[in-house]
N, C-alpha and C positions, 0 to 999 in steps of 0.2 A: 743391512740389518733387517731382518724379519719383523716387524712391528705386529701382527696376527697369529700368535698360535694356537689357536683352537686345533689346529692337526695335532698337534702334541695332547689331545685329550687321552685319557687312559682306555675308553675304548679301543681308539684307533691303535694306539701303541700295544694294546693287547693285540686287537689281530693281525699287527705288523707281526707279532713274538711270534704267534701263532703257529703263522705261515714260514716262519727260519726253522723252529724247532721240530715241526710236522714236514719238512721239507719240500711243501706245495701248497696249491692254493686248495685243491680240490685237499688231502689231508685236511688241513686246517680248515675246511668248509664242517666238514665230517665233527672234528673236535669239538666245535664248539657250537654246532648247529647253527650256522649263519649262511647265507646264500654266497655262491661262490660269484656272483657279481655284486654282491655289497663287498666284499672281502679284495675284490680288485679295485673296484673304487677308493676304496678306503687306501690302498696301495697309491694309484694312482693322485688323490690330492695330495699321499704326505710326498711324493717327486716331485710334484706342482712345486708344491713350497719350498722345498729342498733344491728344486734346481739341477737334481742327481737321478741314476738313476740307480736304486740300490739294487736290483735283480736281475741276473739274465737267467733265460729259459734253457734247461734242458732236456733231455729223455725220460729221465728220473722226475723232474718236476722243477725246483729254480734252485738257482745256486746265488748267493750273495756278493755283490763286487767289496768293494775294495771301503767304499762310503759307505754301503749297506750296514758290513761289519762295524763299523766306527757307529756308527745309527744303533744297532742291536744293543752295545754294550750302553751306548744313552739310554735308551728307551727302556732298558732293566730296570738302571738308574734309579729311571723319573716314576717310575710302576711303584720300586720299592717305598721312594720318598712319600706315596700318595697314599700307600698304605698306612705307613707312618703319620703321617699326618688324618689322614681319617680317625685310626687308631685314638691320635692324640686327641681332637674334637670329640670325640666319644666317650673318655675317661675325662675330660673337664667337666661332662654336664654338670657336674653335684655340684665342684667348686667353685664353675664360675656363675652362680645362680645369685649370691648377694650383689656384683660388680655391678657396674653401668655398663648392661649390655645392650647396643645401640638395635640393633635387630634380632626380631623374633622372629622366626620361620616354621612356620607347620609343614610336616610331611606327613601325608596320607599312608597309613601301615601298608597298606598292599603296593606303596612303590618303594617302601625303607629297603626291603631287601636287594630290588633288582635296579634299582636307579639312587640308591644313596649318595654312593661313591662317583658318579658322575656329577649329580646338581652339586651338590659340597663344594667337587674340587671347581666349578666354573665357578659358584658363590664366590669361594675365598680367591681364586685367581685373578676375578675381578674386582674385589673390592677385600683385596689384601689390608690397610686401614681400619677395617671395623670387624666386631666380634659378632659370634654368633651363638643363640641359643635355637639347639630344635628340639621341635617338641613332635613326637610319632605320634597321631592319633587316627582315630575313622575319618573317613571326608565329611560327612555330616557335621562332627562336633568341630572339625578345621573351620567349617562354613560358618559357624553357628560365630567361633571367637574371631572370626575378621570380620564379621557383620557389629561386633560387642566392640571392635577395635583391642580388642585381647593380646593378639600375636601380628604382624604388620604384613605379614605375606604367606600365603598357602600354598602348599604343590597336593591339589585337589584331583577328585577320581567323577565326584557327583558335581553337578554346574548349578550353580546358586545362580535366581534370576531377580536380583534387587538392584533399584536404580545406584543407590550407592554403593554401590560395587564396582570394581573395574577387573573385569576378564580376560587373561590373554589364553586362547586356544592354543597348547602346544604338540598336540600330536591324537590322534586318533586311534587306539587300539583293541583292533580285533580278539574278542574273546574265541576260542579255539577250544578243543577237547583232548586235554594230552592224556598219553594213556603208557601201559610197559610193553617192552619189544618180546610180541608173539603175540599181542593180542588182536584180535579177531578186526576193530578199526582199522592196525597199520595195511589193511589190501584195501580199504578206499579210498574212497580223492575228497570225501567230505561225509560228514556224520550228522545226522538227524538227530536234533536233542531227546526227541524220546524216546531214541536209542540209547543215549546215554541214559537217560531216568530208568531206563531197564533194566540196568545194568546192575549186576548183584553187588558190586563192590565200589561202590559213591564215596570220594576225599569229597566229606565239603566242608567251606571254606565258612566262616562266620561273615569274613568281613569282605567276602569276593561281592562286586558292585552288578555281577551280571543279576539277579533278580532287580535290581532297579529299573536296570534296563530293559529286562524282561517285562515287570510291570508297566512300561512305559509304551511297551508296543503293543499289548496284549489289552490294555484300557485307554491307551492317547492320554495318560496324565499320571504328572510326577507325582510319586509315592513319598507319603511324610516319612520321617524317620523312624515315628511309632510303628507305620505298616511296614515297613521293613523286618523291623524286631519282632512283629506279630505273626509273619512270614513265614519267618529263621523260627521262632516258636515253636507254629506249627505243623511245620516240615517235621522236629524234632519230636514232637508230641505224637505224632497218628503215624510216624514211621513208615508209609509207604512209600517212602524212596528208596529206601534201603543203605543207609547210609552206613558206611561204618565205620569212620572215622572223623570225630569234629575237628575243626583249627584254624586258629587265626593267623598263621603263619604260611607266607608262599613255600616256605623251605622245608618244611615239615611235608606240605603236600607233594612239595617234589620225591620229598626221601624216600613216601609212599610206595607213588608210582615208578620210581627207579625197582623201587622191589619189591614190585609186582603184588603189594597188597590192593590195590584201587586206580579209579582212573577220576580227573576234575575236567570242570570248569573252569581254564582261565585264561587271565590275557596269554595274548600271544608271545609277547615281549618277554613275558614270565617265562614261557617256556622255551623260546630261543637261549634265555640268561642261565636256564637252569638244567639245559640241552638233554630235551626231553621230546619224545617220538609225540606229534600231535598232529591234526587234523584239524583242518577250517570248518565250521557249522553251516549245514547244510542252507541255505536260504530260508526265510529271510534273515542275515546277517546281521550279529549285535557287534557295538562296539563303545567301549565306556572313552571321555572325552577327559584328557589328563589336562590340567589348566591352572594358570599361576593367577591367583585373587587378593585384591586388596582392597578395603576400604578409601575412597577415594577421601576421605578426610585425613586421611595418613597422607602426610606430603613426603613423608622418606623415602627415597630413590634409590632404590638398585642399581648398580653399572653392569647391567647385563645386556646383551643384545637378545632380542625376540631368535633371532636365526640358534642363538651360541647355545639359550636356554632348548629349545626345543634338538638340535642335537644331542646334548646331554640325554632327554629322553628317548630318545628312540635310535639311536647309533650302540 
């Protein structure tokens, strides 16, 4: 009996689909903008687990054995049910607001779109038992209500540094500059931000965390949350960035840059999830620090593993 499925996460079983329905690994690298040695990886642990191997190689690219097939039609399956079940978590928020619900959870807006479906489903899979209330907001006001003991755990973008705090570090991500296919970035191998500040068609983002970041290197100290909003103000007031679309939404800026209205700044994980042509920042490299916070006077326990959560984010 298998007692560990974390390989059964919905990433991994997305780019197991991936790779059946595109016919290859390199195809399904392509699809979904994912490196094609993460996408064998990811092959490779679910055979680990499985004890099978679901593919052989051919000239075309792979063909499915006998288990693979049997595998495919699961892992549709378990896709469907997860959507379903998100689905459902998401049409409860109103109604289960009077109940006793055991745990709050805040999600930082800039990860609701690209990493919902991943924490959720490890949330509820480990701690099937208890109910959940989430609540989407900026990483700032996340901080602000686990520091209040408001909500009991955060999935945070900005790193709160109070003794009563407890911080688990779960993944590190690279902000990047994605842009639309033809534009003049996709012939480099890395892009100078004051290239992008040049650039006549700016998506920005309200609640994108690279200015914090940015202020953090450019002065050696973290920006309150007033100078943040006096920033974003700014920017919008004296117009010399040339901005020309606001949004609080990573999907809205993808829709953008898919069609060749503008180019952002964002993470990089955003633009893998949202499979968008992008470029790494030229040196020196920012990178906002995604991190799970709780008030240590909260004695309410998670069943999650540090490893299971931080896959969720970055797989």
């Amino acid at each position: 009996m298998i007692k560990n499925l974390d390989f059964l996460s919905p990433r991994f079983l997305q780019y197991f689909s991936t790779v059946v329905e595109t016919g290859s690994i390199l195809a399904a690298s392509e699809e979904i903008n994912v490196s094609q040695p993460s996408i064998t990886r990811v092959i490779q642990i679910i055979e680990k687990n499985l004890n099978t191997k679901l593919f052989v190689r051919n000239k075309k690219g792979v063909k499915l054995t006998e288990d693979g097939q049997e595998f495919y039609l699961n892992a549709k399956t378990i896709l469907s049910h997860s959507e379903k079940a998100i689905s459902s978590i998401q049409s409860n928020k109103v109604s289960i607001q009077n109940e006793n619900i055991e745990f709050k959870i805040g999600l930082a807006n800039t990860l609701s779109q690209t990493h919902k479906e991943r924490i959720l489903w490890v949330l509820k899979r480990n701690n099937s038992d208890k109910r959940f209330k989430i609540s989407e907001e900026e990483s700032f006001t996340l901080n602000e209500k686990v520091l209040e003991n408001e909500i009991d755990y955060a999935f945070t973008c900005i790193p709160i540094s109070k003794k009563n705090i407890n911080k688990i570090n779960l993944y590190n991500d690279n902000f990047c500059v994605a842009f639309y296919k033809g534009h003049e970035f996709q012939n480099l191998k890395t892009v100078d931000i004051e290239k992008v500040r040049s650039d006549k068609n700016y998506v920005f983002r309200n609640t994108c965390e690279f200015f914090y970041y940015e202020h953090i290197k450019r002065t050696n100290k973290a920006p309150s949350y007033d100078e943040i909003r006096d920033i974003i103000s700014n920017r919008k007031k004296v117009g010399r960035d040339r901005d020309v679309i606001y949004t609080n939404s990573d999907t809205t800026a993808a829709s953008c840059i898919k069609a060749g209205i503008g180019i952002a700044v964002i993470p990089e994980s955003v633009a893998i999830d949202q499979k968008l042509l992008y470029r790494p920042i030229s040196k020196p490299t920012l990178s906002r620090e995604i991190c799970l916070i709780r008030n240590i006077k909260n004695k309410r326990e998670l069943d999650a593993k540090k490893s299971t959560l931080r896959n969720a984010i970055w797989l």
